[in-house]
C-alpha positions in Angstrom: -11.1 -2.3 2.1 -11.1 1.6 1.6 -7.6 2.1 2.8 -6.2 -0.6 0.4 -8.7 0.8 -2.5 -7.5 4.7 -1.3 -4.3 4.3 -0.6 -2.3 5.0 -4.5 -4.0 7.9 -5.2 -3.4 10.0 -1.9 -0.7 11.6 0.0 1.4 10.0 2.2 -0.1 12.4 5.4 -3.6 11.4 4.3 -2.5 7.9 4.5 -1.4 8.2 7.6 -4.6 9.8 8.9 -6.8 7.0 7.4 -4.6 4.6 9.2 -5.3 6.3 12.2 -9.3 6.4 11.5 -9.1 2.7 10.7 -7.0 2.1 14.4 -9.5 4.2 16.1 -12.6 2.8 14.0 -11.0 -0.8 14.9 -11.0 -0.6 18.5 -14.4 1.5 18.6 -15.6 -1.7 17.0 -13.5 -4.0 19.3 -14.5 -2.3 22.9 -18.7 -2.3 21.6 -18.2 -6.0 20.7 -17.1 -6.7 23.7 -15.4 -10.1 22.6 -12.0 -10.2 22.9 -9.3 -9.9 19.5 -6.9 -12.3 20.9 -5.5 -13.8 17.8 -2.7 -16.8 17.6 0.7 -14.6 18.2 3.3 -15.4 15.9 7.0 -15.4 15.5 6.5 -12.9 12.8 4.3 -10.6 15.2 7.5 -10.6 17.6 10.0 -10.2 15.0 8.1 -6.9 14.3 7.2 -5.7 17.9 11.3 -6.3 18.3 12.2 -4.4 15.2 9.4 -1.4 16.6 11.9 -1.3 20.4 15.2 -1.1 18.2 13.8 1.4 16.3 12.7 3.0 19.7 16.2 2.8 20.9 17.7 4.2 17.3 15.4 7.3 17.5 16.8 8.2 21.5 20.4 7.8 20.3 20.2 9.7 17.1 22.2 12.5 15.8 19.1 14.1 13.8 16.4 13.6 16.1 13.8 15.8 14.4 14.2 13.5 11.1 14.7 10.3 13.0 11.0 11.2 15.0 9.8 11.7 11.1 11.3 8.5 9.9 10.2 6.7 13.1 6.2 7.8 13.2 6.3 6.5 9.6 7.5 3.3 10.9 4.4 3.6 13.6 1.7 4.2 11.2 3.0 0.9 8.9 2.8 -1.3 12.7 -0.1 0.2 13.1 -1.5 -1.0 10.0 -0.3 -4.0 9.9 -2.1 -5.0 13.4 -5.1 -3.3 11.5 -5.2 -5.3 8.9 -4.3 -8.8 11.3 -6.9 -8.0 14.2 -10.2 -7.7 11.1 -8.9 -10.1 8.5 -10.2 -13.3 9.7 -11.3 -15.3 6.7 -9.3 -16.7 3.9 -13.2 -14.2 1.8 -11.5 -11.6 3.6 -8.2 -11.8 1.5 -9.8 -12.4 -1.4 -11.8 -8.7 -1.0 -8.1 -7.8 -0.5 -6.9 -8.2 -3.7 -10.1 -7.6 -5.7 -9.7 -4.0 -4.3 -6.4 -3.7 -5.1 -6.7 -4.6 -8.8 -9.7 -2.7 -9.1 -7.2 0.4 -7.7 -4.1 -0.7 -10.0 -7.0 -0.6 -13.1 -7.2 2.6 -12.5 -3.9 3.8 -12.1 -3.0 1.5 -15.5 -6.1 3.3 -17.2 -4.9 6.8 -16.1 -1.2 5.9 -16.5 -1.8 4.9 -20.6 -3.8 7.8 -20.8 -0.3 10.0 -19.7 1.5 7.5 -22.6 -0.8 9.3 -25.3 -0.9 12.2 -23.9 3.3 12.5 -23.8 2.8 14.0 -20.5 5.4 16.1 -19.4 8.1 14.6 -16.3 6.7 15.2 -13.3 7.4 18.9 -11.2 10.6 18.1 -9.5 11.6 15.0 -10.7 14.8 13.7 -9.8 15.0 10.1 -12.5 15.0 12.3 -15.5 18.2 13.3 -17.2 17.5 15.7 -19.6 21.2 14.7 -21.3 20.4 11.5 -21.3 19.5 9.8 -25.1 16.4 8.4 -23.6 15.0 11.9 -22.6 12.8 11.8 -25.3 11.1 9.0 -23.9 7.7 9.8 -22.4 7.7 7.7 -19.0 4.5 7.7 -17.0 4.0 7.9 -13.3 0.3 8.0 -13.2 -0.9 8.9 -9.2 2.1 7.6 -8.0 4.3 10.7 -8.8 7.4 8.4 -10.0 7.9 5.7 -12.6 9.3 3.1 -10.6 6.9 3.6 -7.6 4.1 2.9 -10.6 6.2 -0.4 -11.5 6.9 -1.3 -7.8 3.3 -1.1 -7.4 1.9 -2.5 -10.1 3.9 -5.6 -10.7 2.8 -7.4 -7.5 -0.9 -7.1 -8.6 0.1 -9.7 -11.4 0.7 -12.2 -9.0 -2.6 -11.2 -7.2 -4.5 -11.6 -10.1 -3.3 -15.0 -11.2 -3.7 -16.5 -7.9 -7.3 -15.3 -8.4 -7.7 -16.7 -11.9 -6.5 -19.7 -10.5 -8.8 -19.9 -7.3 -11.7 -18.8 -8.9 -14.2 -21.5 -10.6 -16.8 -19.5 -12.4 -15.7 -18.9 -15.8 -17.2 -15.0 -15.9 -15.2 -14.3 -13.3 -12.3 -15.9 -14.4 -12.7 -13.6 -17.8 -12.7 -10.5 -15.9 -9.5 -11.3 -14.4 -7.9 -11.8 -17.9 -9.2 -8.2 -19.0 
């Protein structure tokens, strides 16, 4: 839950890292245990261990190796999380504590990114959507953590969907009131 809760408001190399801490916590977990983590393969599980070789391939045939290798461990670290996140979530609880922690992260970053509204923050150092030509310039946009407008809408627009599925699954009403606010 601390990656999903963690992951808007770092860098992408800290990302990376906790990924790593939460494959190396994961099997550390796995080989004490001693039980097994066979889950149920699916086609989808394939479909990505296929895409991971073809990228494999791409990377020994490129032009630009050194960005390819970037481009490609960035591709690693997202497998990696993905089996992660599919070896420990086991429970339909456990997706619910999914998305509770990522609205209580997207609160945040709306919080913080209404604050920058009032505040008229400046455009972000080095920021390549704003034209300063443009008859819009004067229009404060807000990027919260996220660094970039669109990243902020890209990421907070699927936790609307998260949090009516939640309204509708949930059958206490105080809960149900918090997932209005």
């Amino acid at each position: 839950m601390f990656l999903f809760f963690l992951s808007p408001f770092v860098s992408t190399d800290l990302n990376a890292i906790l990924v790593l801490f939460a494959v190396f916590c994961t099997t550390l977990k796995h080989i004490s245990n001693s039980q097994s983590i066979y889950k149920e393969t699916n086609i989808l599980t394939f479909i990505i261990i296929l895409f991971f070789l073809i990228n494999f391939i791409a990377v020994g045939f490129s032009p630009y190796p050194k960005l390819a290798l970037i481009g490609f461990s960035k591709l690693v670290i997202y497998i990696l999380a993905y089996f992660v996140f599919l070896v420990n979530i086991s429970s339909f609880k456990d997706i619910k504590m999914i998305f509770y922690t990522i609205l209580i992260s997207s609160s945040i970053i709306s919080f913080y990114a209404v604050y920058q509204f009032y505040i008229k923050v400046e455009p972000y150092q080095g920021a390549l959507w704003d034209d300063p030509n443009a008859i819009s310039s004067k229009v404060t946009r807000v990027y919260s953590f996220l660094k970039n407008p669109n990243l902020l809408a890209g990421y907070l627009i699927p936790t609307i969907s998260f949090s009516l599925s939640l309204f509708l699954l949930e059958k206490k009403i105080f809960q149900k009131l918090i997932l209005l606010f």
